[in-house]
N, C-alpha and C positions, 0 to 999 in steps of 0.2 A: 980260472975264475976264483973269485972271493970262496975263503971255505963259508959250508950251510950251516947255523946255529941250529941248536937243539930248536928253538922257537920256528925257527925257518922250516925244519923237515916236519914237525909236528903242523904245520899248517898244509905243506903239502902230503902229507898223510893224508890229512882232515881233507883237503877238498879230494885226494886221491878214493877215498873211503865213498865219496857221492855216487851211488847205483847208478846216475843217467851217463857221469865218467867213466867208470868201470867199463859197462856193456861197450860203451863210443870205442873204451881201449882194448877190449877183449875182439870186436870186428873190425878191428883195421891193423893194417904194419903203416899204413902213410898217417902219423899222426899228428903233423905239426900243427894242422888245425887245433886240434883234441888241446895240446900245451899252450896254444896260445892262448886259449881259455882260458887253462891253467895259470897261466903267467897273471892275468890280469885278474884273476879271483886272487891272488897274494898279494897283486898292488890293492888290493883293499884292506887286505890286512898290513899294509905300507911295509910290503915286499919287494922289493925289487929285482929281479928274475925274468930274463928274458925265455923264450918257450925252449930253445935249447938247453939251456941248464938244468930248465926243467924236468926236459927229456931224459938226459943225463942220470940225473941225479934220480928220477924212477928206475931207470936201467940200474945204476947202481944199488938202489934198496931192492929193487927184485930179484936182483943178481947175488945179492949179499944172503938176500932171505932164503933162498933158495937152496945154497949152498950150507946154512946154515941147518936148514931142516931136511936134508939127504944124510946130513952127518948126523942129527936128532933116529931119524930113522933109521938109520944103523947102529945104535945105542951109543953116540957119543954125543959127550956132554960137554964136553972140552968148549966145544964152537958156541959164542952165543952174540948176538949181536944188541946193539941201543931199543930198537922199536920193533923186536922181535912178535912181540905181543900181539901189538895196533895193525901190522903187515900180516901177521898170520889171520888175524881178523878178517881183512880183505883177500888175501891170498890162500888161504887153508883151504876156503870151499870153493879155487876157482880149479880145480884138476876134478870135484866131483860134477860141478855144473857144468864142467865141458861133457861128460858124458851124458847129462841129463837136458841139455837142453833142447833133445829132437822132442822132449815129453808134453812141451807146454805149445 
């Protein structure tokens, strides 16, 4: 597919960042529902992204982040990624609120 503009993944951040998205993605592996959401909150911001690319393209920032902050945690600095910041945002506190979430 078409590559994602900085504008493009910053909007999907942006809605990826939404609490009621998160939880939807945090309890499911079948998520095509979840992106096609997805997909049609970016045609609002006159996106055009169907829910697989979408798919995609979360697997690859999760994947990238991921990777990027295993190698942070072992004292390299070498690795750094574009939206390292706004994903660790959303991602930083989801390995502590897996363990915390029998609490609530």
């Amino acid at each position: 597919g078409k590559h994602w503009t900085v504008n493009e993944v910053r909007a999907l951040i942006h809605i990826w960042s939404d609490k009621n998205i998160q939880q939807q993605l945090e309890g499911t592996v079948r998520n095509k529902r979840i992106f096609e959401q997805v997909a049609a909150r970016l045609q609002k911001f006159g996106i055009d992204r169907d829910w697989k690319q979408c798919r995609t393209k979360y697997k690859n920032l999760k994947h990238e982040y991921k990777s990027v902050k295993s190698a942070q945690d072992s004292g390299s600095t070498s690795k750094s990624m574009k939206f390292f910041n706004e994903l660790d945002a959303i991602l930083g506190h989801c390995t502590m609120e897996q363990a915390s979430k029998s609490d609530n």
